[in-house]
Structures are given as C-alpha cells and as structure tokens.
C-alpha positions in Angstrom: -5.3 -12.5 -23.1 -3.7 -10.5 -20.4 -6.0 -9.8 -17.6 -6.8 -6.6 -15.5 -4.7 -5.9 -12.6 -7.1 -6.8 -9.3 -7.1 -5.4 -6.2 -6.4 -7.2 -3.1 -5.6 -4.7 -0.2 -6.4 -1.0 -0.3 -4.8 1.6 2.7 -7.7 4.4 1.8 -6.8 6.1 5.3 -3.6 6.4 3.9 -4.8 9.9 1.6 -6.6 11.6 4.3 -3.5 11.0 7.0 -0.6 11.9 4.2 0.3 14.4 2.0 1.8 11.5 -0.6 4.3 12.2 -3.1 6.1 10.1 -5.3 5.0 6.6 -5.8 6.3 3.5 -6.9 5.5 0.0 -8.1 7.5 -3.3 -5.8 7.2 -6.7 -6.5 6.8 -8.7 -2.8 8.6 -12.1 -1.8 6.2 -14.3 -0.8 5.8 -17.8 0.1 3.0 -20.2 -1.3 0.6 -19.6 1.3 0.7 -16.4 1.4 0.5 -16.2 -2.3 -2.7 -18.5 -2.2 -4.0 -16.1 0.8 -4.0 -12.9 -1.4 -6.3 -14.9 -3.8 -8.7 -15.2 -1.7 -8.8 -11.7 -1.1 -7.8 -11.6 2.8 -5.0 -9.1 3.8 -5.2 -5.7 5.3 -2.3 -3.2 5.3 -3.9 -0.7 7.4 -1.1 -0.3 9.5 1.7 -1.3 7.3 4.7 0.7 6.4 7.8 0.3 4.9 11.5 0.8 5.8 15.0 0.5 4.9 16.8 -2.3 6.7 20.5 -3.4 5.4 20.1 -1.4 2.5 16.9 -3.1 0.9 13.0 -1.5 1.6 10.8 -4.0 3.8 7.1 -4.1 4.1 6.6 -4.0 7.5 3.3 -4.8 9.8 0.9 -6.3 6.8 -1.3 -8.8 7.6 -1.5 -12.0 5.6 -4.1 -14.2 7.2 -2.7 -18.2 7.3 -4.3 -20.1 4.3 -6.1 -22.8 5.9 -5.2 -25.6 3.1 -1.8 -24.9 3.9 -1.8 -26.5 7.2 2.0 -27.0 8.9 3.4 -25.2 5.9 1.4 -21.8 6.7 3.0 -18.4 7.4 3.4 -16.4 9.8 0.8 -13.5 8.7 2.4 -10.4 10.5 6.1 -11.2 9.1 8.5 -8.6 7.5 8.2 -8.9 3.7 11.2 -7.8 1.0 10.2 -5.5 -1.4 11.7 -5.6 -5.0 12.5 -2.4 -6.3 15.4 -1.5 -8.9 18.7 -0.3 -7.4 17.9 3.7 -8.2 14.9 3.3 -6.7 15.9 2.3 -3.4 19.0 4.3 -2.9 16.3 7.3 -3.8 14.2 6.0 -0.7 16.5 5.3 1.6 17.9 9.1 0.7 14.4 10.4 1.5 13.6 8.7 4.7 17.5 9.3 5.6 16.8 13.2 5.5 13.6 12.6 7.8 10.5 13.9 7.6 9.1 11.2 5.4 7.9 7.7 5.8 6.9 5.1 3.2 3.2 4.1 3.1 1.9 1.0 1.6 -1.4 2.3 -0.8 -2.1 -1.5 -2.2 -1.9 -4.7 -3.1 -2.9 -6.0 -6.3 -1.9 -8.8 -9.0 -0.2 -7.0 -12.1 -1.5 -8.7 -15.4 1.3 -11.3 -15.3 -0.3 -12.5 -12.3 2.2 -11.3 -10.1 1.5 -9.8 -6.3 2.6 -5.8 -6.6 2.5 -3.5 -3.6 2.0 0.1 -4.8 4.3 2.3 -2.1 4.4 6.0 -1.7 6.8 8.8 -0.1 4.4 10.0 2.4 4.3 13.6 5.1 2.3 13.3 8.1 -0.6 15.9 7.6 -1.1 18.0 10.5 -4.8 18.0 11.7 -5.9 21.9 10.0 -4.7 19.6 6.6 -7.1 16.8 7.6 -10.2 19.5 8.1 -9.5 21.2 4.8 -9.1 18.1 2.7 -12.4 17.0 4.9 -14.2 20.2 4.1 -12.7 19.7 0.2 -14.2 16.2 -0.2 -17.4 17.3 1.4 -18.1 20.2 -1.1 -17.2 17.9 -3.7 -19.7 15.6 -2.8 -22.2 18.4 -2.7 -21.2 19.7 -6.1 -22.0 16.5 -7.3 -25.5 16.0 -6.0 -26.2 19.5 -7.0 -25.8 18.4 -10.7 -27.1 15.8 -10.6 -30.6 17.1 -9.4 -30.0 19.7 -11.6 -30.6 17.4 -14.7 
C-alpha cells in the first residue's frame, strides 16, 4: 500500500517574500545520514536556495542536522546538495535565472510515496514591500471572512 507523501521541511516565508511561479518536483542526492536525519524530521531550509553551477541546479544553504547514530560517518549539514531534475527542466531554469530577475526557492521537503526524499523548488520574484502589505492585508481579511461565518452559523 503506497503511503502518503510526508512532510519534512516547509519554507512558509517563502509565499509572503515571493511572487512564485512555476514549480517543480527534484529528487536530492543524499548520503545515509542525511537520509536517516530527514526521518527524524530535523532540517530547516529557511534560507536555502538553489542555483545553477556547471550546468546542473544545486540546493544551496539547507540545513541537515548530523544524525547522531551516525557517528564518524556523519555529514556535513550545511553542504551543497544536487538536485535531480530532467534535462528540459534544467536548461528551462538555468534560462530563467540567466535572464535575471528570478531566483529559485526551495518550498519543501518531503518523502514521495516511494519513500524517496523530494524537494519541491519554485521560480521565484522578490516582492517589493507595498506586495507584502497587500498580500498581508489579503490574508488578514480572509481570516476575518472566516470568523465572520463562522459566528454566523
């Protein structure tokens, strides 16, 4: 029975700060530990991005905490990680982030069904701060909205 993908790692600053496009599903290259780390549920990619290096897309700046079992086998938990993408898709990234004006922000990490670690990736544009205070004054009258029903019942 295949299971529900599960969550490890969520960016949720990464809505309000971006105006995100397109987004796209990459397998990681990990090591054991690392692998073993994400189980546990520890990692933050906060401040992660990704970027093209020698024509392949890196995720760049996550943190993997060291897996304690793992002792002088560990990782090093700030370390550049590949990203697997298909060959379309990364010549369509590189393109983008080539003309500027975009960036590549991790949203999460999770394990697929397969049991396989994914990191969900998007074509980002910085918001400028009047952006941040309307999509801060749209979430707030959402939230009303929804408090007003639901006293209404």
């Amino acid at each position: 029975m295949p299971q529900q993908p599960r969550t490890v790692a969520e960016n949720r600053r990464a809505r309000y700060d971006f105006h995100l496009d397109d987004t796209y599903d990459a397998g990681v290259v990990l090591v054991g530990s690392e692998v073993k780390s994400l189980r546990d549920g520890r990692a933050s990619i906060q401040d992660a991005y990704a970027a093209e290096q020698g024509g392949e897309i890196w995720l760049i700046n996550s943190h993997i905490p060291e897996f304690h079992g793992a002792n002088r086998f560990n990782h090093e938990p700030r370390r550049h990680r590949k990203l697997l993408l298909k060959h379309r898709e990364i010549d369509k990234l590189i393109g983008a982030l080539q003309r500027g004006g975009v960036t590549l922000v991790p949203l999460t990490i999770y394990f697929d069904e397969r049991g396989r670690a994914k990191v969900k990736i998007a074509l980002a544009r910085g918001k400028k701060l009047h952006d941040k205070r309307a999509s801060e004054k749209e979430r707030d009258w959402k939230r009303e909205q929804h408090r007003l029903l639901k006293t209404k019942d």
